[in-house]
C-alpha positions, 0 to 999 in steps of 0.5 A: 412164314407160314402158319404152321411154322409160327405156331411152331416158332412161337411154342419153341420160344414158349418153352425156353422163355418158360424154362428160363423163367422158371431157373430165374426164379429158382436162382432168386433165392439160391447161391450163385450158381455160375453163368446160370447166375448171369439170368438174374441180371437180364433186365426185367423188361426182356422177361416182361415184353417175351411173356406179352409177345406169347401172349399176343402171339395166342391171340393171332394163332389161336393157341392157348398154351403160349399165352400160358406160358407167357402168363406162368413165365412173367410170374416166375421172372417176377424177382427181377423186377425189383418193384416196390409196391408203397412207401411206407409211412415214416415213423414216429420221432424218436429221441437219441439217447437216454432220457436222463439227465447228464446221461450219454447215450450207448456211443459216448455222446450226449442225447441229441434232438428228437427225430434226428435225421441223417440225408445221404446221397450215393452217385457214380459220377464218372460219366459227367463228361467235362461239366464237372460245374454242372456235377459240383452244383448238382451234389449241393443242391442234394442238400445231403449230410453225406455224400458216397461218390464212385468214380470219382477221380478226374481232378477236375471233379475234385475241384468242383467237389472243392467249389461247391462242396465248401464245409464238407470234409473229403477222403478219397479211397479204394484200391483203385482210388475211385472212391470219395466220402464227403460229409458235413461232419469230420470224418476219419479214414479207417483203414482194413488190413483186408486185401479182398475189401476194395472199398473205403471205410471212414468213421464219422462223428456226428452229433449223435455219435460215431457212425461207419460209413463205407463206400463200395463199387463191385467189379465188372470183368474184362479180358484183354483182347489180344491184337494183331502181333500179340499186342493188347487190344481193347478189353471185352466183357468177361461174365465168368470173371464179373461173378467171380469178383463179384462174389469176393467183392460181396463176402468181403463187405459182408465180413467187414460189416459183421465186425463194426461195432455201432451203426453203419451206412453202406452205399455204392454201385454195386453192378449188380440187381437186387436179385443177385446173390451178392447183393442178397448177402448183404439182407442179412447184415444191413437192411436195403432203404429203397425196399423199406421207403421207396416206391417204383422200380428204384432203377438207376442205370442206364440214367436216360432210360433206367432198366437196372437197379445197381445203386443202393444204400444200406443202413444197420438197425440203428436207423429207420429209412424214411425216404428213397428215391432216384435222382436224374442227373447227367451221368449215365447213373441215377444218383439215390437220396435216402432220408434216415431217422435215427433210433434210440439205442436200447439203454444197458 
């Protein structure tokens, strides 16, 4: 390739990548736009190593404006990364509840002890393989007081669940059956007379009151494929379909959230990074414990190099996240530990 012809090759990818950038950073806090929308879900690290190889090329061509394109496109891709500057220091204990004496607090229940502190721990699980021992022991020693898995339905799972999960009570649910709470305190189905809501909704009963704890999984679309004679081949990818679903799945858990009264934990695969607007619809209901106490990326998928954030766990006013991080396991998503100290409701 010629020199010429470089410098024309590089200004070209100069201008998509920087017009690319620019819609990127446009869509970071618009509605879904349709297939425009799919830009927010290009891993960060396309946007990061485009911008360096403009820069680079500057250097061998000797041409500024590719590095400033470069430059300005990294800047405006800067929504996708999804990173986390600092965890923020945990705050100081507070007591649940009123302070007098024989008084119950604003859910019914007696004051519990200060600083009380709930553990929760989101994970997909379906791609354990057959080490489902493995899996079983890998979620007790997560040591959490609630458990949101997705993809949990291989029976060999449960019965791990069952092994190392001893005291911990279970319900599975969801419109496709995938999804299981467990925790260490009771728990009771709630059921949604929503056909749009594909999650699971329990109620817990803590020690410092009930708690609603719902389990999510967005969709991701696929067409059939039609075989030879008409008949159905494997199912490919369709992105038109995954926003659509998407942005039912997301007003759903939106609509639900907004009617529970009391405080509400939400975690679950979402599909989806930060920077889309179905998971932006849930900032303004819950508050996101990775951007409140975590540091990094918080990336969870792929597990062995993680380039997505899909994971999360989202908590109401009535808890302070005071600890995120991703956790390594074996399957092909990180699982995410969040520590939650409860709040003291306000008295009436």
């Amino acid at each position: 390739m010629s020199p010429k012809t470089a410098r024309k090759l590089l200004g070209l990818i100069g201008v998509i990548y920087l017009a690319a950038a620019a819609l990127v950073y446009y869509l970071a806090s618009a509605p879904s736009a349709g297939l425009p929308t799919l830009l927010l879900y290009v891993p960060a690290a396309v946007y990061v190593s485009t911008g360096a190889l403009l820069v680079g090329g500057s250097f061998l061509t000797r041409r500024l404006f590719p590095a400033v394109f470069g430059l300005i496109g990294m800047a405006l891709s800067a929504p996708t990364w999804g990173y986390v500057s600092a965890r923020r220091e945990p705050p100081a204990a507070v007591t649940i509840g009123v302070e007098r004496p024989g008084a119950v607090n604003a859910y019914g229940k007696r004051p519990g002890a200060a600083g009380e502190r709930l553990v929760a721990v989101t994970a997909n699980v379906n791609s354990w393989g057959t080490d489902h021992e493995e899996m079983g022991r890998f979620l007790a020693d997560q040591k959490a007081d609630v458990l949101f898995l997705q993809e949990a339905w291989w029976a060999a799972h449960l019965e791990a669940m069952e092994q190392h999960l001893q005291g911990y009570h279970r319900i599975q649910g969801g419109q496709s059956g995938d999804l299981a709470i467990l925790a260490r305190f009771p728990i009771r189905f709630v059921p949604v007379n929503r056909e749009s809501f594909r999650g699971l909704l329990v109620l817990g009963e803590t020690d410092f009151g009930p708690v609603h704890l719902v389990n999510l999984h967005y969709r991701k679309g696929k067409k059939p494929r039609r075989g030879k004679g008409g008949k159905k081949g494997f199912r490919l990818p369709s992105p038109t379909l995954t926003l659509a679903l998407q942005d039912e799945d997301s007003a759903a858990a939106v609509e639900l959230v907004e009617q529970l009264d009391g405080p509400v934990v939400l975690a679950g695969d979402l599909n989806a990074p930060p920077a889309s607007p179905f998971v932006r619809r849930l900032e303004g209901v819950l508050d996101d414990s990775f951007a409140h106490a975590g540091a990094g990326f918080g990336y969870t998928f792929p597990a062995a190099m993680p380039l997505w954030r899909i994971d999360y766990l989202w908590h109401s006013g009535e808890f302070e996240a005071t600890q995120a991080q991703t956790v390594p396991n074996a399957s092909d998503h990180r699982a995410l530990r969040v520590t939650l100290l409860v709040h003291a409701p306000s008295e009436k």
